[in-house]
Each structure stands twice: as C-alpha cells, then as structure tokens.
C-alpha positions in Angstrom: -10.5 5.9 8.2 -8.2 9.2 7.6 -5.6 8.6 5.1 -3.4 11.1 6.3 -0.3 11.8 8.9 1.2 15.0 9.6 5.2 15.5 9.3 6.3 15.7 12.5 3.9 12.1 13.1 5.8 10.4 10.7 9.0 11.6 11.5 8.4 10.0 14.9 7.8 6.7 13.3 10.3 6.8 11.4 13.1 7.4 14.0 10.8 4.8 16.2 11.6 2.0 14.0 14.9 3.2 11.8 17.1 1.6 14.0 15.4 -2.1 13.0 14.3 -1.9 9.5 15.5 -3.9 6.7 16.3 -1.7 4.0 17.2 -4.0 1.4 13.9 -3.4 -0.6 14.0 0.1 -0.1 12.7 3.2 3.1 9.4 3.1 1.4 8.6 -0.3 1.5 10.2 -1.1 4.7 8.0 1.8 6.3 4.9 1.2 5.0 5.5 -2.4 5.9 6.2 -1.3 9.1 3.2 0.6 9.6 0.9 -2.0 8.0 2.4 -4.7 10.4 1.9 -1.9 13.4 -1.9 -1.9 12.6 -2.3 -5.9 12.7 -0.1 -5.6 16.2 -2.9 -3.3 17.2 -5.5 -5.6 16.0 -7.1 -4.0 13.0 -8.8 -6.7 10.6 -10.0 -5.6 6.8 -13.5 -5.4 7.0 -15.2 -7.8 5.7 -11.8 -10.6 5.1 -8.6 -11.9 5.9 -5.6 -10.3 5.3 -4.4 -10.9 1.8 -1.8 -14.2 2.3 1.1 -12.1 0.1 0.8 -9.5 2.4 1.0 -11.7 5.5 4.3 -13.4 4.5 5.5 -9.8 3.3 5.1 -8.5 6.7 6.0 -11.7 8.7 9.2 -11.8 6.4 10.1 -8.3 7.6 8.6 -7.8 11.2 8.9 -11.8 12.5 7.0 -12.8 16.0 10.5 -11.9 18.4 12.2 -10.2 15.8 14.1 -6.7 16.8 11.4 -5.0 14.3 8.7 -6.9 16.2 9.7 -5.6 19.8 10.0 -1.9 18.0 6.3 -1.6 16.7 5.4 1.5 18.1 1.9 -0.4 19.3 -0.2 1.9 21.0 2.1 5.1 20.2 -0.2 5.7 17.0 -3.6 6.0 16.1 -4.8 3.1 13.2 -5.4 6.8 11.0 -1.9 7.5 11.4 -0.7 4.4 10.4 -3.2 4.6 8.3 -1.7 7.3 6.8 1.6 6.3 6.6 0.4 3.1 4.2 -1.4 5.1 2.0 0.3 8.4 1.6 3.6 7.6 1.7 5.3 7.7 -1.7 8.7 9.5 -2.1 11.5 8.6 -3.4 14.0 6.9 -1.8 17.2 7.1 -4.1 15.9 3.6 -5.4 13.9 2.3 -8.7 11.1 3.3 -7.0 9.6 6.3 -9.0 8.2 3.5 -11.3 6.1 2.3 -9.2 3.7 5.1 -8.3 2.1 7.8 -10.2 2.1 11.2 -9.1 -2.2 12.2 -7.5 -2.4 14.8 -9.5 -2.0 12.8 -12.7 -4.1 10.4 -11.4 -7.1 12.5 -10.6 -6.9 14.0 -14.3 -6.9 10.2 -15.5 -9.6 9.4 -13.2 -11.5 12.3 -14.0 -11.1 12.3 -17.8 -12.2 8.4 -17.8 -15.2 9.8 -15.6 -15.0 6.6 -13.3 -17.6 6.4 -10.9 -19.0 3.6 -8.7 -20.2 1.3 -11.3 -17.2 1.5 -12.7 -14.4 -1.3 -13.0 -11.0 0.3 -13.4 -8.3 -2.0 -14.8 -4.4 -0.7 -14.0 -1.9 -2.9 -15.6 1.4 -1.5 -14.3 -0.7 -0.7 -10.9 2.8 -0.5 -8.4 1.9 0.2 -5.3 -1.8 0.9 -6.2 -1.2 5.2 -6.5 -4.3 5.3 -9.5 -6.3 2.7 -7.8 -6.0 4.7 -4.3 -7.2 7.6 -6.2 -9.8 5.8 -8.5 -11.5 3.6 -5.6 -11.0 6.0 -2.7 -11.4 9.1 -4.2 -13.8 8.6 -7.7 -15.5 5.6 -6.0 -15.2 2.9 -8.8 -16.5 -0.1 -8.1 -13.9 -2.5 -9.0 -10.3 -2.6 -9.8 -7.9 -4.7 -11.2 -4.1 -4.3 -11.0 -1.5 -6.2 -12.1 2.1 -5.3 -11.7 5.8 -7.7 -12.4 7.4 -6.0 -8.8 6.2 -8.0 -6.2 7.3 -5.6 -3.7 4.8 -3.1 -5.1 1.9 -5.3 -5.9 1.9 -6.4 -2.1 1.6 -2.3 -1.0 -1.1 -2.1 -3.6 -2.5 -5.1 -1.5 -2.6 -3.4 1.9 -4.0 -0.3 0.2 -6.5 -1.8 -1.4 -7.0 -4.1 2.0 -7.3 -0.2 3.8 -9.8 1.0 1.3 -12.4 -2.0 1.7 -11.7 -2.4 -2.2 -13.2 -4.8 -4.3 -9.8 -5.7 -6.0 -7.9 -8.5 -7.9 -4.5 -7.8 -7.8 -1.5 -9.6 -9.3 2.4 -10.7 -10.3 2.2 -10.4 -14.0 4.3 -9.0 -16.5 2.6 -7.1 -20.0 5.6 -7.7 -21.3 5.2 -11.6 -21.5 1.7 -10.8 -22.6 0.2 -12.0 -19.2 -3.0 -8.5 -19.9 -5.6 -10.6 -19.2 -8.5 -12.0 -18.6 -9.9 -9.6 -16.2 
C-alpha cells in the first residue's frame, strides 16, 4: 500500500469531516483517527491480525456506530492508499504539544541509516510518539522488529495503526522512562 495523499486529497477530507470532529486531542489526531476509522468502514483488516484493542476503543471513542462522525466517513470517496496516506504521513503541527511526538524523516533516515538497520534488525524507540522512526525504520530500512514505548497514549495508539498499516512486527506500549518503566524488550 502507497503511503502517500496529494494536497488537494486531503484537503477534501479534511473539509469532509471538519464539521464532526472532536478536537479536544488535537487536528492531527482527530484526522488520522478519522481516516484510520474510514479504512475499517471500508473493510480493510491488518494482514495477518486483529486490530490492535487500543486502537479500536480509540476510534470507537471518537467515530461511535450512529455518531455524527460515523454518518460523515467519507466511505467509498477515498481510495484505502489515500487514507492510507493520510495515517501515515500526516504530521504537522497543530498549535498543540504535539511536536513532541514525532521526529522530523529526515532525522530519522540519518538515524536509521547511521544505526545501519536492516531486516534482521530489532529497533527499540523509547519515546516512539506516533511511531515517525519506526515508520521510517520498518517501512523504509526494513528492520525486522520494533519496539516503542511512549507515556502519551494518544500517540502510542497512532504509532499502533501505523505499525497495524505497515504489517510490522511491533510491541508497542504506555510507559514512562521517566519512572524507569525501559524495559524488558
């Protein structure tokens, strides 16, 4: 699948659904949540296993079965690679705390490249977010495995649907270093 969406694509979604999304955790993560439940509405399924139960609630909690978001899915309106898209390429910032939660592709390509991961590899991410170095390090390097771990729940369940869109082998979890909860991997 094409992790990609032109502008104007997006745009479209966006004013598809604006009118019904629940800001309160911020544009990015109401759109990508948007999108991710959009797919399931079109019946995608991860390949190979269920949706993650974090992400289900995440989505259910924001898009409920009748809800105004629900009846505003543009189903059918996008292709699963533009929604796709939206999921995995989608991190700006949206005025909120949010720029801690990614890392900027270009940083992690020079991380993934300087670590020389490659498919063998298990990559371990302990402030993953919303899985940016792990959508690099899996999708791009190939590595094998990855582990993230991250204290925002909001961005460890994006890193979830990522890693859900990549066919990744990864373990990710709510954990903070700060309390010492590192390992074991």
């Amino acid at each position: 699948m094409q992790y990609e969406i032109k502008p104007r694509r997006l745009i479209e979604f966006v004013n598809t659904v604006r009118s019904v999304l629940d800001l309160s955790r911020g544009r990015s993560f109401a759109l990508i949540t948007a999108a991710y439940a959009t797919l399931l509405k079109q019946g995608w399924k991860p390949a190979g296993e269920n949706v993650d139960d974090d992400v289900l609630s995440y989505v259910s909690h924001l898009a409920p079965t009748g809800s105004p978001l629900d009846g505003a899915l543009p189903v059918r309106q996008f292709t699963n690679e533009e929604l796709a898209g939206i999921v995995m390429t989608n991190d700006w910032d949206d005025g909120r705390d949010y720029a801690m939660h990614t890392s900027a592709d270009q940083v992690s390509r020079v991380a993934a490249a300087f670590l020389r991961i490659g498919e063998e590899d298990s990559v371990a991410d302990l402030c993953c977010g919303m899985g940016s170095f792990m959508r690099i390090a899996v999708g791009e390097f190939g590595a094998g495995c990855f582990y993230g771990r991250d204290i925002s729940f909001d961005a460890l369940v994006v890193a979830k649907m990522r890693a859900s869109l990549l066919d990744a082998d990864a373990t990710i979890e709510n954990a903070s270093i700060t309390r010492g909860e590192i390992g074991p991997f």
